[in-house]
One Martini backbone bead per residue (centre of mass of N, CA, C, O) as a GRO file, in nm:
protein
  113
    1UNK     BB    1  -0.428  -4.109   1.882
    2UNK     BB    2  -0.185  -3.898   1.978
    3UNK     BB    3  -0.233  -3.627   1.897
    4UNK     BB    4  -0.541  -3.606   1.944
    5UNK     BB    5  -0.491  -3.593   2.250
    6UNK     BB    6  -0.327  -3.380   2.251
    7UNK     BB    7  -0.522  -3.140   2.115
    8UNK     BB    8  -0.727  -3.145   2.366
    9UNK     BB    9  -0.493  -3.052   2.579
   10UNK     BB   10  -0.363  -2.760   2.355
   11UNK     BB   11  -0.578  -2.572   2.276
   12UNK     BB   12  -0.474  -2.308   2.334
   13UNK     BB   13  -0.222  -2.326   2.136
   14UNK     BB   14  -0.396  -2.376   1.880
   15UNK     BB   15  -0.523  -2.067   1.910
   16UNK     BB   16  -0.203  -1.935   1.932
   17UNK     BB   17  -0.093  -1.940   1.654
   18UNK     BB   18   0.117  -1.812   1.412
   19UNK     BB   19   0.061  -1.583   1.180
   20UNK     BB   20   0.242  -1.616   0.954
   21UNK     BB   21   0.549  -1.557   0.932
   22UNK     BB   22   0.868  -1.667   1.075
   23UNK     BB   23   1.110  -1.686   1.269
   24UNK     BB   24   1.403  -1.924   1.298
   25UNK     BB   25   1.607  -2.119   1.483
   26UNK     BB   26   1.816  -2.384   1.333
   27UNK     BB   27   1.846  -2.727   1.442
   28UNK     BB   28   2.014  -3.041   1.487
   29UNK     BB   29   1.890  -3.351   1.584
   30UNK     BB   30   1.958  -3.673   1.748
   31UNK     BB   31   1.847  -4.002   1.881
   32UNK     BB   32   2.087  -4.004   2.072
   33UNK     BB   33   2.180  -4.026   2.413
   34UNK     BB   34   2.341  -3.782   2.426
   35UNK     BB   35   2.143  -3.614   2.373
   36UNK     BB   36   1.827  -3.768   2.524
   37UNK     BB   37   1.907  -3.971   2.746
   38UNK     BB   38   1.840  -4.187   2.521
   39UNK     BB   39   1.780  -4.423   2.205
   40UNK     BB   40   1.474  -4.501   2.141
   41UNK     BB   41   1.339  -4.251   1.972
   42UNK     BB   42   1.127  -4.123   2.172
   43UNK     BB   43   0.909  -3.871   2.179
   44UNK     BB   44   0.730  -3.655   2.399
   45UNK     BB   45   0.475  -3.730   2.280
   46UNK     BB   46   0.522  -4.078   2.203
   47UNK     BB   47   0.667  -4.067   1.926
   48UNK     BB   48   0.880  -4.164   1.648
   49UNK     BB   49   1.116  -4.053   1.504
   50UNK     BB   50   1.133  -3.861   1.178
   51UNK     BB   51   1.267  -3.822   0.891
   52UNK     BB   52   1.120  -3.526   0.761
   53UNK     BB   53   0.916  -3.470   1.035
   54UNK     BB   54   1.079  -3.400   1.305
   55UNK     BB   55   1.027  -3.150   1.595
   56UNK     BB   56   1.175  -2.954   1.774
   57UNK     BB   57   0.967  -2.733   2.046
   58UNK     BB   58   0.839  -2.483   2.163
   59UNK     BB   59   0.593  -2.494   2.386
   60UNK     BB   60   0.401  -2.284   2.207
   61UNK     BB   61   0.392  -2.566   2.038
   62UNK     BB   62   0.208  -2.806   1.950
   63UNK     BB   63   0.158  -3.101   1.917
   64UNK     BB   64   0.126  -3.126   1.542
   65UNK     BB   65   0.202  -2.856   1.454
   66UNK     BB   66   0.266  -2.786   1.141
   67UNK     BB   67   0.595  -2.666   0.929
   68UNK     BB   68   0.719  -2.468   0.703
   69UNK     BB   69   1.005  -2.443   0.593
   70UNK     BB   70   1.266  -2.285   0.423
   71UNK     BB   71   1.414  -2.563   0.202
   72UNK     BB   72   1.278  -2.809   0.354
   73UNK     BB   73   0.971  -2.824   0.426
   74UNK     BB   74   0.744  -3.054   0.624
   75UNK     BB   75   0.672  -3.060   0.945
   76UNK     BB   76   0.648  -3.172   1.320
   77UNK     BB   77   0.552  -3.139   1.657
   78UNK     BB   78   0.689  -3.372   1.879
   79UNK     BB   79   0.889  -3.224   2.048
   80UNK     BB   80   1.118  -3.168   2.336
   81UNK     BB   81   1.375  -2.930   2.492
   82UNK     BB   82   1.559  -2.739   2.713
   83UNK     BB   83   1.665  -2.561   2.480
   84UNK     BB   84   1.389  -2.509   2.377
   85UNK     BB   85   1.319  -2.163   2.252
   86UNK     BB   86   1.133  -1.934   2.155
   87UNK     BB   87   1.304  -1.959   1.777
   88UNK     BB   88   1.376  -2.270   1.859
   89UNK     BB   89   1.439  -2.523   1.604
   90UNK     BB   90   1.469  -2.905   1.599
   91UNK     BB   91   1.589  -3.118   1.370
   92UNK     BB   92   1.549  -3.415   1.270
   93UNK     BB   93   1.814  -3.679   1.246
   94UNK     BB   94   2.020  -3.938   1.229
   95UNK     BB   95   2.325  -3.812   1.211
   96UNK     BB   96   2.570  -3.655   1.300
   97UNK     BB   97   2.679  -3.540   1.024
   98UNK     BB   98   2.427  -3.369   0.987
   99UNK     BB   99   2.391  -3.189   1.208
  100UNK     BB  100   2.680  -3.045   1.152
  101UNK     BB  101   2.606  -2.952   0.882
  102UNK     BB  102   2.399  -2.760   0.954
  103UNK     BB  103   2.394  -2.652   1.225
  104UNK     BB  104   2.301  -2.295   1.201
  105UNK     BB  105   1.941  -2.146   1.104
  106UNK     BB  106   1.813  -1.859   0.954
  107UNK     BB  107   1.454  -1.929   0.915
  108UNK     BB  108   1.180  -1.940   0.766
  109UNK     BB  109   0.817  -2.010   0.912
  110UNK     BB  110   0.473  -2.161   0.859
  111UNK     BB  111   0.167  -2.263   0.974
  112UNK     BB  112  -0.014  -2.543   0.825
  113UNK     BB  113  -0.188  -2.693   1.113
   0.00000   0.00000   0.00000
């Protein structure tokens, strides 16, 4: 299992999950060439992007990480993006036309695995 490996190597930051609710500005970002250079669908971790499921996190959050976003359901950190920093998480979808209509939103998320 690809996380189970992760989970392995990231051991210091899944010690170090923020606890209880926090801010993130959430944007949408596809698996097109022009965005990721590539259009493979491959995440950082190793993992196929999968919407409703896959998110760009920042560094400081471990591939696997789950986290429950407000209004949108529970997601899991697969990927990471030059622009992902910070309190900057993007979600992925499948059309540019759902990015867009996304835009940028300051949203309530809580880590809950």
């Amino acid at each position: 299992n690809i996380l189970a490996r992760w989970k392995e190597k990231q051991t210091e930051k899944w010690n170090n999950l923020p606890k209880g609710q926090f801010a993130i500005n959430a944007s949408a970002y596809t698996a097109a060439a022009d965005e990721c250079g590539k259009s493979d669908g491959i995440t950082a971790s190793g993992i196929k992007v999968e919407e409703k499921r896959t998110l760009a996190c920042p560094p400081a959050l471990p591939f696997g990480t789950k986290i429950a976003i407000e209004g949108m359901g529970e997601y899991r950190c697969e990927d990471r993006g030059g622009a992902i920093k910070g309190n900057h998480i993007d979600i992925y979808v499948q059309t540019k036309k759902e990015a867009f209509a996304f835009g940028r939103r300051n949203l309530m998320a809580e880590v809950i695995e």
